[in-house]
N, C-alpha and C positions, 0 to 999 in steps of 0.2 A: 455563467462567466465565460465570455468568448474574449480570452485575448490573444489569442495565438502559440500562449506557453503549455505545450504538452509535453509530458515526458512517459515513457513506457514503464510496466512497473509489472513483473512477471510474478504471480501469487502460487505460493504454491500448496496451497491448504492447509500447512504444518498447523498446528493451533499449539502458542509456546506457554502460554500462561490464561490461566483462567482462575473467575474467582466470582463472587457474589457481591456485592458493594455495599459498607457498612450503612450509609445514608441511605439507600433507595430500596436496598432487599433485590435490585436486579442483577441478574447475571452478565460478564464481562469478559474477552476473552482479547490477547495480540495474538495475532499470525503474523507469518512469515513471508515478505517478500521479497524480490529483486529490485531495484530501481535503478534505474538508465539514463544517467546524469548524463548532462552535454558535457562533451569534450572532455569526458572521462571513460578511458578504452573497455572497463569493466565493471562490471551490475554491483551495486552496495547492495552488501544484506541490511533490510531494515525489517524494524515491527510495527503494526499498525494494530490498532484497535476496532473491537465491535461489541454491539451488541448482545454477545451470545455466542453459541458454536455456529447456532442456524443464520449468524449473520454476516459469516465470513463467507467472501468470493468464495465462487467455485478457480478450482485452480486454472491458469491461462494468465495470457498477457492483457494487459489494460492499456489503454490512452488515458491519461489522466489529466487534467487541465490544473496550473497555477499560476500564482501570482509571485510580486515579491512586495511585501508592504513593510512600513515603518513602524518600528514597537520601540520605543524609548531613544527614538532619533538614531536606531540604525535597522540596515535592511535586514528583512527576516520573510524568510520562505511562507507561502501562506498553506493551511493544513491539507495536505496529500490525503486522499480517501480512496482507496481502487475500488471502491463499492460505487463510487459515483459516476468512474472511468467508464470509458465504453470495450467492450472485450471485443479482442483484435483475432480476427481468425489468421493468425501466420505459427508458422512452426515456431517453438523455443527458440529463442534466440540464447541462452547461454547453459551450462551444464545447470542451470538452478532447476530447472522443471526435472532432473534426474531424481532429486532429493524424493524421499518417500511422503507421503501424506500422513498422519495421525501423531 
């Protein structure tokens, strides 16, 4: 997906919930990131999902690519992955990479 739309999304390994999934028997985990909304001056803390502990970024910044598509005749974000982002080698951009890991 190359549209142009990237936003930064600073991970910072925290892992906030995990669990085994009733349906599959596989294991499941959110971590913890930053996101760097346009023309909004400071990072939302948000949670994203993976696979497992072993599926979460290592911590750092990402490029993430999205869209915005239509779900029930109104716009809607399409789904953020920083696993699929490309990791940006620049310093922390906000105190969120201060936060501890585990």
């Amino acid at each position: 997906m190359s549209t142009g739309n990237v936003m930064l999304i600073e991970v910072t390994g925290k892992v906030l919930r995990r669990g085994i999934s009733a349906k599959t028997q596989k294991p499941w985990c959110t971590y913890q990131g930053f996101v760097h909304l346009p023309d909004v001056p400071y990072p939302q803390e948000g949670s994203f999902y993976a696979e497992g502990d072993s599926r979460v970024p290592q911590p750092g910044t990402y490029e993430v690519d999205y869209s915005i598509e239509m779900k029930d005749g109104r716009p809607a974000l399409s789904q953020i992955d920083p696993s699929q982002g490309r990791r940006k080698n620049i310093p922390p951009m906000s105190a969120a990479m201060a936060v501890k890991a585990g």
